[in-house]
VEXTI-32211 format. One line per field, with one value per residue: residue number from 1; x, y, z of N, C-alpha, C, O in turn; residue in one letter. Coordinates in steps of 0.02 Angstrom, whole numbers, plus 32768, in hexadecimal, padded with zeros to 4 digits. Layout:
N
num [NUM_...]
n_x [X_...]
n_y [Y_...]
n_z [Z_...]
ca_x [X_...]
ca_y [Y_...]
ca_z [Z_...]
c_x [X_...]
c_y [Y_...]
c_z [Z_...]
o_x [X_...]
o_y [Y_...]
o_z [Z_...]
residuo [a_...]
***
This chain:
92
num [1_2_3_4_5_6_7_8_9_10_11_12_13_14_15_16_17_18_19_20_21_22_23_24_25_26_27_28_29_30_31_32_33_34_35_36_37_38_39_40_41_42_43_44_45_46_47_48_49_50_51_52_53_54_55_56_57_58_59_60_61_62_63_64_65_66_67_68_69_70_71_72_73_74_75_76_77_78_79_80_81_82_83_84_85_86_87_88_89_90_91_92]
n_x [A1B4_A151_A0CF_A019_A01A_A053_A0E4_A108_A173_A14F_A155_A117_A0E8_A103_A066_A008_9FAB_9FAE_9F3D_9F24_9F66_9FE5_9F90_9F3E_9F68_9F60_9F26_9F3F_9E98_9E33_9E3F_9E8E_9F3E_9FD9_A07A_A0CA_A134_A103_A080_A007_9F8D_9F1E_9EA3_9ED7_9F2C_9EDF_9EB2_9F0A_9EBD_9E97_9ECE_9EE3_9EB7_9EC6_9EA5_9F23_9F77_A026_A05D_9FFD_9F9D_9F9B_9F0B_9F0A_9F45_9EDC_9E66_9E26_9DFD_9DA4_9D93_9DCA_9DF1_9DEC_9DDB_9DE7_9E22_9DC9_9D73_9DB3_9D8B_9D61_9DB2_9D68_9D4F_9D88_9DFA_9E8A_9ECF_9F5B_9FA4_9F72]
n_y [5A79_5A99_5B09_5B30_5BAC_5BFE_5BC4_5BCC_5BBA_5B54_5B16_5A85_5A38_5993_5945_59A9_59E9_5A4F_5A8A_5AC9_5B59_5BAB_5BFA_5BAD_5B3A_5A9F_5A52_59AB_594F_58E4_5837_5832_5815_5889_585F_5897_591C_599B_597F_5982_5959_5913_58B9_5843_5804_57AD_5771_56D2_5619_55D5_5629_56CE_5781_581A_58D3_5934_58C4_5862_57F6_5761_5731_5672_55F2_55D5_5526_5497_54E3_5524_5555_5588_55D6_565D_56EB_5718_5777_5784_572B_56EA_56A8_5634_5589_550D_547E_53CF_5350_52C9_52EB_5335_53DF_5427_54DA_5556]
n_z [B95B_B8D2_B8A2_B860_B7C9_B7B4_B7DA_B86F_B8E8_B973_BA2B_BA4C_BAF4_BB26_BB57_BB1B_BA8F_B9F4_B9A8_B91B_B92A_B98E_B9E2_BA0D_BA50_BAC4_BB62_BB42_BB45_BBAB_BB97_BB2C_BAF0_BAFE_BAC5_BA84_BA66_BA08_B9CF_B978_B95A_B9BD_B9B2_B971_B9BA_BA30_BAE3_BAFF_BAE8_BB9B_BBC6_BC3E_BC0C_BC5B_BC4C_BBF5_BC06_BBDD_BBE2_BBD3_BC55_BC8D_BCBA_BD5D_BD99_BDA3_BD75_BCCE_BC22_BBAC_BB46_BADF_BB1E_BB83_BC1E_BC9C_BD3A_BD6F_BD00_BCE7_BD01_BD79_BD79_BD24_BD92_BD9B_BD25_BCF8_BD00_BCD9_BD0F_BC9A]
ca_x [A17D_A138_A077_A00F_A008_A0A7_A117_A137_A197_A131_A175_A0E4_A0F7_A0DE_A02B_9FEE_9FC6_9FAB_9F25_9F46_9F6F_9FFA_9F68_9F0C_9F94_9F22_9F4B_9F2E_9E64_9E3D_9E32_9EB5_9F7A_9FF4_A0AB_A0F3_A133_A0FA_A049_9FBD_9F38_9F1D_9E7D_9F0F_9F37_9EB0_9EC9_9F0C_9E7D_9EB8_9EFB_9EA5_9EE4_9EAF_9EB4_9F70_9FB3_A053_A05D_9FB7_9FB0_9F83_9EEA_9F24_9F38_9E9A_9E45_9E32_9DE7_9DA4_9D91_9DFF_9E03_9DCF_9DF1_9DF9_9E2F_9D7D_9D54_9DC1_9D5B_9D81_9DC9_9D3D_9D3B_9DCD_9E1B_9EC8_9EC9_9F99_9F95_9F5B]
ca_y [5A64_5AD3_5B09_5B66_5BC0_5C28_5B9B_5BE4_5B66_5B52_5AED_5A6D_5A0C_594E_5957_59E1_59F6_5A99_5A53_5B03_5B8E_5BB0_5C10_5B81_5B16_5AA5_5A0F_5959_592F_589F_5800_5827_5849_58A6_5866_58A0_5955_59AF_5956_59BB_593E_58E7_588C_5813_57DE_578F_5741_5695_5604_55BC_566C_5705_57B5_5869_5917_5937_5884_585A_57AC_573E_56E6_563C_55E9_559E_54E4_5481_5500_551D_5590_555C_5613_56A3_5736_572D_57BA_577F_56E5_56C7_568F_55FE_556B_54C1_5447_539D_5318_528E_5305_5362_5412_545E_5509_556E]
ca_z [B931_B8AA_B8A6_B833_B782_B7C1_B7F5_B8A8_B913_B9B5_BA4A_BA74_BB15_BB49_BB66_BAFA_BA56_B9D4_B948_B8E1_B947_B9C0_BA06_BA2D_BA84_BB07_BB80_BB2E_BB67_BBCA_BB58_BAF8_BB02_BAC7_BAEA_BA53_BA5E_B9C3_B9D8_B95D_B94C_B9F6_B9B2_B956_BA10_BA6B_BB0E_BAE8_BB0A_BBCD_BC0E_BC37_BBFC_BC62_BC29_BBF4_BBF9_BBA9_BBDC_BBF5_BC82_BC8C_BCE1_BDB4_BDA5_BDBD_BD4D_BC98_BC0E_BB4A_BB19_BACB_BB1F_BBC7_BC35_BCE1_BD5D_BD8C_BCD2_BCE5_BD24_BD9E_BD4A_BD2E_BDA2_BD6F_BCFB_BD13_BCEC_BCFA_BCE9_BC5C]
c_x [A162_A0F4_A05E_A029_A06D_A0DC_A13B_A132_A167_A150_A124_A0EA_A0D2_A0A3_9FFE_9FE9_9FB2_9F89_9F45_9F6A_9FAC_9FC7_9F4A_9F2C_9F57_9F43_9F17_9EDC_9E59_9E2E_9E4B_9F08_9FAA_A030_A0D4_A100_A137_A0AC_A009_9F76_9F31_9F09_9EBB_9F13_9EFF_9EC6_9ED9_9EDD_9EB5_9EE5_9ED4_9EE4_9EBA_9EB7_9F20_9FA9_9FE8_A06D_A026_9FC1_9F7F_9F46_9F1C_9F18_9F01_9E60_9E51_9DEC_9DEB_9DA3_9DCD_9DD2_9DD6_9DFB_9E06_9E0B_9DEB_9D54_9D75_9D96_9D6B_9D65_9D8A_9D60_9D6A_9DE9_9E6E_9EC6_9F07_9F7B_9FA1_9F43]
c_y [5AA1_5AD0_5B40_5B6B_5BC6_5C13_5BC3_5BB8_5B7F_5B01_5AC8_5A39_59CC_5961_597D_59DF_5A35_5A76_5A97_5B37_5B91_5BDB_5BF3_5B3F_5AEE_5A77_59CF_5954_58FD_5869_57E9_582E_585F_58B2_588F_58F4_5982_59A1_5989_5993_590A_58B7_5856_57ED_57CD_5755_5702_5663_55E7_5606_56A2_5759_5811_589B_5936_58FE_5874_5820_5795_571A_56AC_5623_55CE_5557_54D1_54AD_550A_5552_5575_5593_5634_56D5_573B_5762_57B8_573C_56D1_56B2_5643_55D8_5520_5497_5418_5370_52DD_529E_5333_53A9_5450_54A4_5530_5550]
c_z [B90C_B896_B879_B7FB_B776_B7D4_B831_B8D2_B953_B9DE_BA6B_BAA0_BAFF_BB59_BB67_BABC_BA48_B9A2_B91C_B8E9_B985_B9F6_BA19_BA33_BAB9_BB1D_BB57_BB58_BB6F_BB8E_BB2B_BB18_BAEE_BAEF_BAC8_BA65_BA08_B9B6_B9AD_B955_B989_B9F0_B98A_B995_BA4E_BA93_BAFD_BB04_BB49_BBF7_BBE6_BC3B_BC22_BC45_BC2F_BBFF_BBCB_BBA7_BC06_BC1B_BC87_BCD6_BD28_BD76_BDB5_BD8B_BD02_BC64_BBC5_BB37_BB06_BAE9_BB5B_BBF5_BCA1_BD01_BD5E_BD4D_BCD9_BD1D_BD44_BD5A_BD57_BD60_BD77_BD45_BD25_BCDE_BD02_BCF0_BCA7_BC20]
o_x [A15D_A0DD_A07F_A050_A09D_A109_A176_A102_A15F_A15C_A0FF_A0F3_A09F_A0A5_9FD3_A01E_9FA2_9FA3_9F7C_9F8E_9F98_9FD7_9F26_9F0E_9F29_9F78_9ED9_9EE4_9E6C_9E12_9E41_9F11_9FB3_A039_A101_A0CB_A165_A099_9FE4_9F3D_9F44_9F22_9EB8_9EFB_9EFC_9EDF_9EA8_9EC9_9EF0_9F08_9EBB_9F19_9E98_9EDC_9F47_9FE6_9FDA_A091_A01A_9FE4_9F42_9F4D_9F53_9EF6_9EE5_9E2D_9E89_9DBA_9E1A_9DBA_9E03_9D9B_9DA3_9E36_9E22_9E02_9DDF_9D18_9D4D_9D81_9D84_9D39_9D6C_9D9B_9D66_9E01_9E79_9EBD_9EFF_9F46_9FD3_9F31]
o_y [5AD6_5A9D_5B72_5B3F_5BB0_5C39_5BD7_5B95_5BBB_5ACB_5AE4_5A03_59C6_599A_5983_59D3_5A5B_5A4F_5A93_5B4B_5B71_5BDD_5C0E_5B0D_5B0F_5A66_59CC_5956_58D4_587A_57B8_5847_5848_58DC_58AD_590F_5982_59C3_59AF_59A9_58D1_5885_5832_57B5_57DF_5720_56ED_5674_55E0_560F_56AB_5764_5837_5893_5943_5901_5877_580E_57A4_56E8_56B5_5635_55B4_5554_54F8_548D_54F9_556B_5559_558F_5624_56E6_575D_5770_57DB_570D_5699_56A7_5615_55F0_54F8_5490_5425_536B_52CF_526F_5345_53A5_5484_54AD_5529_5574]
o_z [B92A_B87C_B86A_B7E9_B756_B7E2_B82F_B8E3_B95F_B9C3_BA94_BA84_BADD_BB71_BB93_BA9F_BA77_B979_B900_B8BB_B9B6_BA32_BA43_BA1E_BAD3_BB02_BB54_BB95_BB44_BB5A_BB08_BB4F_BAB6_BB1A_BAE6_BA74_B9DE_B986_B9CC_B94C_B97C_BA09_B9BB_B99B_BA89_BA80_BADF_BB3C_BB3A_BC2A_BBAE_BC58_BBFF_BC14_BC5D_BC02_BB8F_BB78_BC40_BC15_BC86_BD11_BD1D_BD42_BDDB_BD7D_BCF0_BC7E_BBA8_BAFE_BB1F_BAD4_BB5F_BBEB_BCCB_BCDA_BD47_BD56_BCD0_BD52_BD1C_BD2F_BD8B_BD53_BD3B_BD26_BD5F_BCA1_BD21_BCD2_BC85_BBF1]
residuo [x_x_x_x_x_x_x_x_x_x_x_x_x_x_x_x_x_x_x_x_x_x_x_x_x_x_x_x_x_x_x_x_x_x_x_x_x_x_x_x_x_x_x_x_x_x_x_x_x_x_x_x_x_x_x_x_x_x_x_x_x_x_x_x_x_x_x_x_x_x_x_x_x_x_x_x_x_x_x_x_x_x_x_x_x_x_x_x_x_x_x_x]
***
């Protein structure tokens, strides 16, 4: 992947991006993720709504069964919330 003014190739992992700088390389922050290798603008990738994404995720994982999630870009299991009362809720 090539970054910067100076087109110098930088190798950016699964779950990292580089917004300008190979000097400022970081891991993916929670909420978002970044499977793609090459990844410069993370905010593009927010957690999908129904699965929750930690710091350096490269695939979101989906709420448990029985639970469920209306937002983008939750960051932990414990946002997803029991399913209602006569509803079915697979996961994610």
């Amino acid at each position: 992947y090539y970054i910067g003014n100076n087109n110098v190739m930088v190798n950016i992992y699964s779950g990292e991006f580089c917004a300008t700088s190979i000097d400022f390389c970081s891991v993916c922050p929670a909420g978002y993720w970044c499977e793609n290798t090459g990844t410069h603008l993370y905010s593009n990738y927010p957690c999908p709504t129904g699965q929750v994404c930690g710091e350096g995720t490269v695939t979101p994982v989906p709420c448990p069964g029985g639970t469920y999630l209306t937002l983008a870009g939750s960051t932990t299991l414990d946002d997803c919330v029991d399913c209602p009362l006569s509803y079915y809720c697979p996961p994610g």
